[in-house]
C-alpha positions as CSV (number, residue, x, y, z in Angstrom):
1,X,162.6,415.7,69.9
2,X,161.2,412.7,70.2
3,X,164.2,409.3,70.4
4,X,164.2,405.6,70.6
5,X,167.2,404.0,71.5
6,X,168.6,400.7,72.8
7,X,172.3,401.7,75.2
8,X,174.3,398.6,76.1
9,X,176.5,399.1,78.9
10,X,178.5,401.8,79.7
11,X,177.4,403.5,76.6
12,X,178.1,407.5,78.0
13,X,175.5,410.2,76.0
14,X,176.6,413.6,77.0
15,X,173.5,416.3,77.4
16,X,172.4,417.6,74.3
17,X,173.4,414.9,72.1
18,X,170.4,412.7,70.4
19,X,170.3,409.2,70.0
20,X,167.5,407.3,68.0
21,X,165.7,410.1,66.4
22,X,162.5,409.6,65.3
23,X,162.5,410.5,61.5
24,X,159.5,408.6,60.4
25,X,156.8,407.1,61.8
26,X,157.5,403.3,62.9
27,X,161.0,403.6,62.6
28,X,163.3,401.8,64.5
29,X,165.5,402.8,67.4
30,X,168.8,403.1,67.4
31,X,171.5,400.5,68.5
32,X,174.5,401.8,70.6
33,X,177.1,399.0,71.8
34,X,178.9,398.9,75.4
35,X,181.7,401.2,76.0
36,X,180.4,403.8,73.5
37,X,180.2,407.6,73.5
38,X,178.3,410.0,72.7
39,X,179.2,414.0,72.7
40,X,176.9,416.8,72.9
41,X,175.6,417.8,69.6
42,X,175.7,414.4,67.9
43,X,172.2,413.7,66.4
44,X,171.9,409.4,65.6
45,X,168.8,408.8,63.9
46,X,166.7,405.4,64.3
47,X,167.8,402.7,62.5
48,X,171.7,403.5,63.1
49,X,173.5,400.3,64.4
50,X,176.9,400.9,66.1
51,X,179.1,398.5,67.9
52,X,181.1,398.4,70.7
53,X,183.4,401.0,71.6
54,X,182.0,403.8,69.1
55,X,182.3,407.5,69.9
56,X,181.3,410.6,68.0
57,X,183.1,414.0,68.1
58,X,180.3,417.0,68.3
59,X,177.6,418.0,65.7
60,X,177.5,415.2,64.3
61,X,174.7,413.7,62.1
62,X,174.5,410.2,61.6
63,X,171.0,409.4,59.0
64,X,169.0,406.4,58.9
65,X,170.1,402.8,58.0
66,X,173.6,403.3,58.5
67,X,176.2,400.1,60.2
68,X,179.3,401.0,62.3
69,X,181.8,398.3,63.1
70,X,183.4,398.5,66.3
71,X,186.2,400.5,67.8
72,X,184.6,403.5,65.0
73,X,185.5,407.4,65.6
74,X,183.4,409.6,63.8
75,X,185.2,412.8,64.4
76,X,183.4,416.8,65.1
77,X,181.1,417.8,62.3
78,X,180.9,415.0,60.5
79,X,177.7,413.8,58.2
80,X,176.7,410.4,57.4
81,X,173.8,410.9,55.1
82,X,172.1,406.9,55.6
83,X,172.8,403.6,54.0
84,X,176.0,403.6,54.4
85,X,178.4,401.1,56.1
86,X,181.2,401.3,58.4
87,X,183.8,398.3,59.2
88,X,185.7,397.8,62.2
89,X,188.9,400.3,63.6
90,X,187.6,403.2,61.0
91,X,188.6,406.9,62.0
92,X,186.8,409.6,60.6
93,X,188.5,413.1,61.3
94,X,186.3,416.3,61.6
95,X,184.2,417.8,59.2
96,X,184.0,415.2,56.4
97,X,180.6,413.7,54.2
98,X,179.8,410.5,53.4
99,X,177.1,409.9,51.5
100,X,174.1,407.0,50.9
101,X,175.4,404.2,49.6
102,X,179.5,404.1,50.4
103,X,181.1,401.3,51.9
104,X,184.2,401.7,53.9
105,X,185.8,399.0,54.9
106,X,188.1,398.1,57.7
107,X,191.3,400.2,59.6
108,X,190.2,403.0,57.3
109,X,191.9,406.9,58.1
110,X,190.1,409.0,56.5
111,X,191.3,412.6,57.2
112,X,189.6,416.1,57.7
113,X,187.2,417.6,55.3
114,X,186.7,414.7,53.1
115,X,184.4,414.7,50.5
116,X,182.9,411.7,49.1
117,X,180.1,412.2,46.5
118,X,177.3,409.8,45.2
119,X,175.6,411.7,42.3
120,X,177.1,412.0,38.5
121,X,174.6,414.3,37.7
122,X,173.3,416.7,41.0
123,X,169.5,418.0,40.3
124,X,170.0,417.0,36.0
125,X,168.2,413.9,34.6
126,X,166.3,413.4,37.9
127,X,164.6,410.1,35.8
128,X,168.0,408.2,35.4
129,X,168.9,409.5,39.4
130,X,170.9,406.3,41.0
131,X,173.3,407.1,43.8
132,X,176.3,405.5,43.8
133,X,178.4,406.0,46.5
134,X,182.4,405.0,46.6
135,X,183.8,401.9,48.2
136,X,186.8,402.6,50.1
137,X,188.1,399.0,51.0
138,X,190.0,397.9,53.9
139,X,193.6,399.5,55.1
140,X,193.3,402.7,53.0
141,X,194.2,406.1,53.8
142,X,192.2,409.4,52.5
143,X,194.1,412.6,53.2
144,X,192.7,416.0,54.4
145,X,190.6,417.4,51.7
146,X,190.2,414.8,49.2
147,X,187.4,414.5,47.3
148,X,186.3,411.2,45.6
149,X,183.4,411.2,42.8
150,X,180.2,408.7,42.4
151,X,180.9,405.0,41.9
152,X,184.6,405.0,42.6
153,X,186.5,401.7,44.1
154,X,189.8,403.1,46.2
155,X,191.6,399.2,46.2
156,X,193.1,397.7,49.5
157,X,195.8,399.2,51.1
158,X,196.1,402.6,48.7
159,X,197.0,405.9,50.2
160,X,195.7,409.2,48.4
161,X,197.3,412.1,49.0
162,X,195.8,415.7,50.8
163,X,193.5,417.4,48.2
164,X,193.4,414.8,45.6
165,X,190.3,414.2,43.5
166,X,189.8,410.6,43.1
167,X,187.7,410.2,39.3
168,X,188.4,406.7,38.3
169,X,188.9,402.9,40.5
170,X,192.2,402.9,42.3
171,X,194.2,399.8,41.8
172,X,195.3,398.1,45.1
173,X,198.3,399.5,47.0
174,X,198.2,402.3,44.7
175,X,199.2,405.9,45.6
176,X,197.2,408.7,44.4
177,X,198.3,412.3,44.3
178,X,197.1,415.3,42.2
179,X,193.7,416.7,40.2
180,X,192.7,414.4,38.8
181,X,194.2,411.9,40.9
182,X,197.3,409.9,38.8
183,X,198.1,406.7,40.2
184,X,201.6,405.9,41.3
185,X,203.3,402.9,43.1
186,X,203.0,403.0,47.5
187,X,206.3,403.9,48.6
188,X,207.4,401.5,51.1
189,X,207.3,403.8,53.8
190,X,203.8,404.3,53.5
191,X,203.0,400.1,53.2
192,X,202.7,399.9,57.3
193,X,198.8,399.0,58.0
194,X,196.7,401.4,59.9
195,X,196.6,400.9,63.5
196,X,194.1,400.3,65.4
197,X,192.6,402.4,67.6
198,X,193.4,402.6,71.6
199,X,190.1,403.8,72.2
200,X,191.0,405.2,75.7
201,X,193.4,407.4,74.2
202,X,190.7,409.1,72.5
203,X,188.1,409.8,75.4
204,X,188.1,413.4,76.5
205,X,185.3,413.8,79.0
């Protein structure tokens, strides 16, 4: 497997793992910032930018064209199909999907096994095909298992519950529970910003 990769310092890449793979002739390498790391499995393709302190779980596959803020955790399994972007203090738990074309923005949580989608109409009218991936803007929460359909805007600082399916814009500070997803005002409780992430607390060599 052939890479090309640019490692600024004390970027760690544990055997196995590949960093700038080369998907296409005259494609770019891949961009790794200082204090990163890399566990085995992980497959970055060229083009992928990533700031400082960014680590990856294992098996994960991170596509062309995609941007990672710093201080990023994209957790064991995880698939980031290209063109997408990633803000700062984002935490990805294990096994989710993001698709081309989603925007998340920053102090995101976004919990195990979820499922963002960025095509109304999979392998139908292939002539009108336009992916449109969500926007999750900054301080929200996802809950394991959610899933959120094409085109959808999750407002600042909402919080959807586990296994809700997300089929229309969320309002800002909104809570979202159920399937379909019903909107709801954030309790207090759940008003506290994410954290950000002590990114030693997270390194497990």
């Amino acid at each position: 497997m052939e890479t090309r990769a640019i490692l600024a310092d004390n970027v760690v890449v544990q055997e196995g793992a590949a960093v700038g793979f080369v998907y296409r002739e005259g494609c770019g390498e891949a961009v790794i910032g200082k204090n990163s790391f890399i566990r085995s499995g992980a497959i970055i393709y060229g083009d992928v930018q990533a700031a400082e302190y960014f680590q990856t779980g294992h098996n994960v596959v991170i596509r062309e064209k995609t941007k990672i803020g710093s201080h990023v955790l994209v957790g064991t399994g995880c698939i980031i199909d290209g063109q997408v972007e990633i803000s700062d203090f984002v935490k990805l738990m294990a096994n989710c999907y993001i698709p081309t074309h989603t925007r998340i923005g920053t102090r995101v949580f976004i919990g195990p096994n979820v499922v963002l989608t960025n095509d109304r109409y999979p392998l139908k009218m292939r002539e009108h095909y336009k992916p449109e991936g969500p926007v999750i803007e900054d301080l929200v929460t996802l809950g394991g298992g959610v899933v959120v359909v094409p085109g959808v805007t999750i407002g600042r600082g909402s919080f959807v519950a586990a296994g809700a399916v997300v089929t229309k814009d969320v309002p800002p500070y909104s809570f979202v529970k159920g399937c379909p997803g019903l909107f709801y005002e954030l309790p207090e409780k759940l008003k506290e910003k994410n954290i950000a992430l002590n990114w030693r607390e997270h390194i497990h060599e």
